[in-house]
N, C-alpha and C positions, 0 to 999 in steps of 0.2 A: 907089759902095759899096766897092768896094776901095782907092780909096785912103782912103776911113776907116778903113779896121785897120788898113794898113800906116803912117797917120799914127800910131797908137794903140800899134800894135808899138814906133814908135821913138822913144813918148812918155818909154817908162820908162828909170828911171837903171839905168846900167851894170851899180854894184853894190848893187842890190837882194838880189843871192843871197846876196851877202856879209852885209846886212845880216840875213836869215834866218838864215844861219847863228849868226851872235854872238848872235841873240835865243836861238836852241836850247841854244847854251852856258851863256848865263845863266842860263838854267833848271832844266839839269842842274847847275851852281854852288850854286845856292840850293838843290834839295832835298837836294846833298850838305851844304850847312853846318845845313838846318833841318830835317832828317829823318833822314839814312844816319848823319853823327857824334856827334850824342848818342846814337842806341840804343847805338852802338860804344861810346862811353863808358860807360852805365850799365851793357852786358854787361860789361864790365871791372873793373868796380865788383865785382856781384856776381859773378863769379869770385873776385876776391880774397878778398872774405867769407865766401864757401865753402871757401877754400884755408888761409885762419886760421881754423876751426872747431878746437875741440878737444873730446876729451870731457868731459862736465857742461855745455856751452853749451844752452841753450832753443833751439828749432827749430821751424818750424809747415812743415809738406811743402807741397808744391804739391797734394794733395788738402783740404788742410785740416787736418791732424791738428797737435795739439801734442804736443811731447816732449822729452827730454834725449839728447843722446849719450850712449852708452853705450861704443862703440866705431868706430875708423878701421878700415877693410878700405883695404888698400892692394894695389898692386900695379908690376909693374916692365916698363918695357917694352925693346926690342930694345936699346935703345944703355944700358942699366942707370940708366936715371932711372924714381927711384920716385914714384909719385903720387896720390892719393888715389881709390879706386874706387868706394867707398858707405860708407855709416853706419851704425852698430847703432843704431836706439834704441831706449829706453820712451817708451810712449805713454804721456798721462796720460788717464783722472782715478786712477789707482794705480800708474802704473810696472810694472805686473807684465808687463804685455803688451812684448816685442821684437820690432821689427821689421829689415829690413837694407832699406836703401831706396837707389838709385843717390843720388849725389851731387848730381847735375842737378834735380832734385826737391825739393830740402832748401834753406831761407832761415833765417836768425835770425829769432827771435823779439823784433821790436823792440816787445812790449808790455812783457815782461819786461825787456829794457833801462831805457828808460824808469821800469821802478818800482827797480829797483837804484839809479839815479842819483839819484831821489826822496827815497833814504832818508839 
């Protein structure tokens, strides 16, 4: 009975561990190119989008709301680079209503897009 495991032991190749290993790499290779780089992408995306907002652009928040800017709140940090901190807007369905809402929150409104380029 022992010499069947110890035949069994010294049945396997050498580099078997090696071979696990390169399998774990591969794996972590593929969720970095089909999962970790595009979010990184599209968070890039939408930062820029954010960062070319001006005021009068259409905006829907991240709760839902539609509205215009109305105004940039900025602000500056240690080393004297300024940078955008939240937005004023009006809500619609009248505009009357302002809100200041962090930046992080705020998207274009690509329904309005799309009907501008319509016309």
């Amino acid at each position: 009975m022992m010499n069947a495991l110890f035949l069994q032991a010294a049945a396997q190749p050498e580099n078997s561990g090696m071979v696990n290993i390169l399998f774990i790499v591969g794996i972590i290779v593929v969720f970095y190119f089909f999962m970790i780089r595009p979010q990184r992408q599209q968070q890039k995306k939408i930062e820029a989008e954010r960062n070319s907002m001006k005021v009068g652009d259409s905006v829907v928040t991240s709760s839902g709301m539609y509205g215009k800017i109305e105004g940039v709140c900025t602000a500056t940090d240690q080393k004297g680079n300024t940078y955008v901190e939240s937005f004023i807007i009006k809500v619609k369905p009248d505009y009357q209503t302002r809100i200041q809402i962090s930046k992080d929150c705020v998207y274009k409104d690509l329904n309005d897009a799309v009907a501008s380029q319509a016309k």
